[in-house]
C-alpha atoms as one frame of an Amber mdcrd trajectory, in Angstrom:
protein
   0.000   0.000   0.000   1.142   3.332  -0.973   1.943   6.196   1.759  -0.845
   7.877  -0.246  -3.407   5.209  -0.148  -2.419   4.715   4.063  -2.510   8.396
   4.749  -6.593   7.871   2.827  -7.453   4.572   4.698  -6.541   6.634   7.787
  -8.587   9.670   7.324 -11.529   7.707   6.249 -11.453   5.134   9.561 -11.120
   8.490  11.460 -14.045   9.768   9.609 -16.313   7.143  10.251 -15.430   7.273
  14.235 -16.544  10.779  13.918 -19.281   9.893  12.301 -19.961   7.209  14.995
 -19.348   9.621  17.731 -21.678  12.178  16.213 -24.997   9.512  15.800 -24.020
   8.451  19.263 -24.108  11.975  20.580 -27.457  12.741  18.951 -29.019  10.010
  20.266 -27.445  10.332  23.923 -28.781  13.697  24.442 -32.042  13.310  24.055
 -32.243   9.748  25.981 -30.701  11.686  28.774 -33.077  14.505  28.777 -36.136
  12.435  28.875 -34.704  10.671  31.419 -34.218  13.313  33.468 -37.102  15.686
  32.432 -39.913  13.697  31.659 -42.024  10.704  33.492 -45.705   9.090  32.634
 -48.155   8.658  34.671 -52.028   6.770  34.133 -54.726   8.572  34.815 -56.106
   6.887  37.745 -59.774   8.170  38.356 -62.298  10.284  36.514 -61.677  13.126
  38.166 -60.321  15.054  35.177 -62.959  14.154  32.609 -63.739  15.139  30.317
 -59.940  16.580  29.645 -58.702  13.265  30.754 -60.144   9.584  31.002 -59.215
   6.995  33.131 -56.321   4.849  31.940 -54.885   7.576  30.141 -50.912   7.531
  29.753 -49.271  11.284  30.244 -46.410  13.044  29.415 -45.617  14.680  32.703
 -42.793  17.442  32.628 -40.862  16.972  35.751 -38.490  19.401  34.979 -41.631
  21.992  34.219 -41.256  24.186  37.531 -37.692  24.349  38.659 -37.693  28.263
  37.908 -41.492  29.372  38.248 -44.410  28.182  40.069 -47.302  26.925  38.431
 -49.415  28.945  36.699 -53.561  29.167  36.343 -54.890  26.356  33.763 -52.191
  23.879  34.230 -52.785  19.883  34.709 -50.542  19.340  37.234 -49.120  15.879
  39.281 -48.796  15.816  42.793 -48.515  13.727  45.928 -51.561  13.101  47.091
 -51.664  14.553  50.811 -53.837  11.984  52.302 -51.738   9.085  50.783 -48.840
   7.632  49.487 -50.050   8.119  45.953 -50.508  11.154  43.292 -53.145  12.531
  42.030 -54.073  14.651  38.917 -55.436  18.057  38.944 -55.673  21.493  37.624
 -54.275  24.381  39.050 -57.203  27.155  39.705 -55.280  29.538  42.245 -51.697
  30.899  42.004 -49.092  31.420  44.745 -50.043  34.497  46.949 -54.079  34.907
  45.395 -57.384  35.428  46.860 -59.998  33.234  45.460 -63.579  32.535  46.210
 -65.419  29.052  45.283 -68.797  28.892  45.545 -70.358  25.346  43.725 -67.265
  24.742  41.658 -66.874  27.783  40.484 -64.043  30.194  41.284 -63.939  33.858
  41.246 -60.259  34.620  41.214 -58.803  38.479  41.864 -59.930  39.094  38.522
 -63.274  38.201  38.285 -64.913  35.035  37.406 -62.683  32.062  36.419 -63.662
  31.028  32.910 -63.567  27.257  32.099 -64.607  25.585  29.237 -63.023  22.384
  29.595 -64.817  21.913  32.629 -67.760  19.325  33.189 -70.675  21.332  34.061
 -70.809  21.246  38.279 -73.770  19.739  39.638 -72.540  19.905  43.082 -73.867
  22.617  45.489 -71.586  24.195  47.957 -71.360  26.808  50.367 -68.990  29.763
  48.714 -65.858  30.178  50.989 -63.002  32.219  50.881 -58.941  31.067  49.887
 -56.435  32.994  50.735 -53.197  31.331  49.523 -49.438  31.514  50.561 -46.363
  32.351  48.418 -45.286  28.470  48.403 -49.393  27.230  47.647 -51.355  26.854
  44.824 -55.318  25.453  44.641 -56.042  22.686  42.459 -59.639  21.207  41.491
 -60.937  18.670  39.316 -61.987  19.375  35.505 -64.935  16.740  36.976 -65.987
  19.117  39.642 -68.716  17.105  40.849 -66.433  13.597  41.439 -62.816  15.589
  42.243 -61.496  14.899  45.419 -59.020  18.281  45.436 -58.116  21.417  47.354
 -61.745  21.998  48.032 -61.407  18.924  50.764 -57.886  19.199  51.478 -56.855
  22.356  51.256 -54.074  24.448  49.319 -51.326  21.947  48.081 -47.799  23.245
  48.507 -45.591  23.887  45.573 -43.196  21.188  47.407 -45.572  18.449  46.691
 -45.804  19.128  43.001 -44.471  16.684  41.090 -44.321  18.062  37.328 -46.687
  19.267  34.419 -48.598  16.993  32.387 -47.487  17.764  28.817 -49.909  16.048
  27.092 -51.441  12.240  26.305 -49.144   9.672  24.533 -51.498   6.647  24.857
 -54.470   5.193  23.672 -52.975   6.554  20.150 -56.105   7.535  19.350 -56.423
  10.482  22.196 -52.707  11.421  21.729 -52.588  15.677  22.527 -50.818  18.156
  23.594 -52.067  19.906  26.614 -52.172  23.721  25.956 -51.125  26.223  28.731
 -53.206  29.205  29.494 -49.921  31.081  29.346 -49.101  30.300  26.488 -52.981
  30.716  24.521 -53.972  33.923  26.522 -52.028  36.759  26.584 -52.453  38.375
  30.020 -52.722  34.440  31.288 -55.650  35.334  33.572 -58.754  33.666  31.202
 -61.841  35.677  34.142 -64.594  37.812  33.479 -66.873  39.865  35.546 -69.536
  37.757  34.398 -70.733  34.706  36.770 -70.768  31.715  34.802 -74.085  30.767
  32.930 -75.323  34.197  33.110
């Protein structure tokens, strides 16, 4: 073999372990970052219809709230406080707000809360006034009539918030995203001065 023909041998076995390197980088980074950012979860109840149904697989974003709380609208999981377990909920009242809730409605310090993925509340209660801390939020039920949430056990704290659900990955047929009101709604507070139904 000719100096010439080593000196190309060499430079194209050195290209192809760059090449090598390269795929395996591509592929590393993003194994690592869903490993370390994102988690499922089945939806265990149907709590959240009709935005989620039982047996449900999520895309929760673990990573989600490492640099801001949440924020009104979002599906969030967290440990359930009268358990071991999780639950699934949405997040009606931000760190540091005044809210009333009167029959699964909330009125938040902007006026009334609109919600149009909710299931229509049936259930009748007594309006009461939230006052949250800097380190709560208040989470509810899109099935306000069969949610077991902050209306029975109170604020949650932002230390037992587990992540953000992203969106559905399984059955295929129901696969979504799950749209932020922060991101859809400019001022992020979707109220009205206008009681719901009227």
């Amino acid at each position: 073999m000719t100096a010439q023909r080593a000196h190309r041998s060499s430079g194209w076995r050195a290209s192809r372990y760059f090449m090598s390197a390269l795929g395996f980088a591509l592929l590393a980074v993003p194994t690592w970052w869903l490993w370390s950012a994102v988690r499922l979860a089945e939806v265990p109840s149907e709590s959240m219809e009709p935005t989620l149904l039982p047996g449900d697989v999520l895309a929760v974003r673990i990573d989600a709230y490492r640099k801001e709380p949440p924020a009104r609208g979002d599906i969030i999981i967290l440990r359930d406080p009268k358990s071991d377990g999780w639950m699934v909920k949405r997040v009606v009242g931000e760190p540091g707000e005044e809210l009333v809730v009167a029959s699964g409605h909330v009125v938040t310090p902007y006026g009334w809360l609109e919600e149009p993925y909710i299931r229509e509340p049936k259930v009748r209660e007594r309006a009461f006034v939230v006052r949250l801390a800097t380190d709560e939020v208040f989470v509810m039920g899109d099935n306000r009539d069969r949610s077991d949430d902050s209306r029975d056990f109170g604020p949650v704290k932002l230390n037992r918030v587990v992540g953000r659900v992203a969106g559905i990955i399984w059955p295929w047929s129901r696969r979504t995203t799950i749209p932020r009101f922060v991101d859809i709604i400019p001022d992020k507070t979707p109220a009205t001065n206008r009681a719901p139904g009227r």
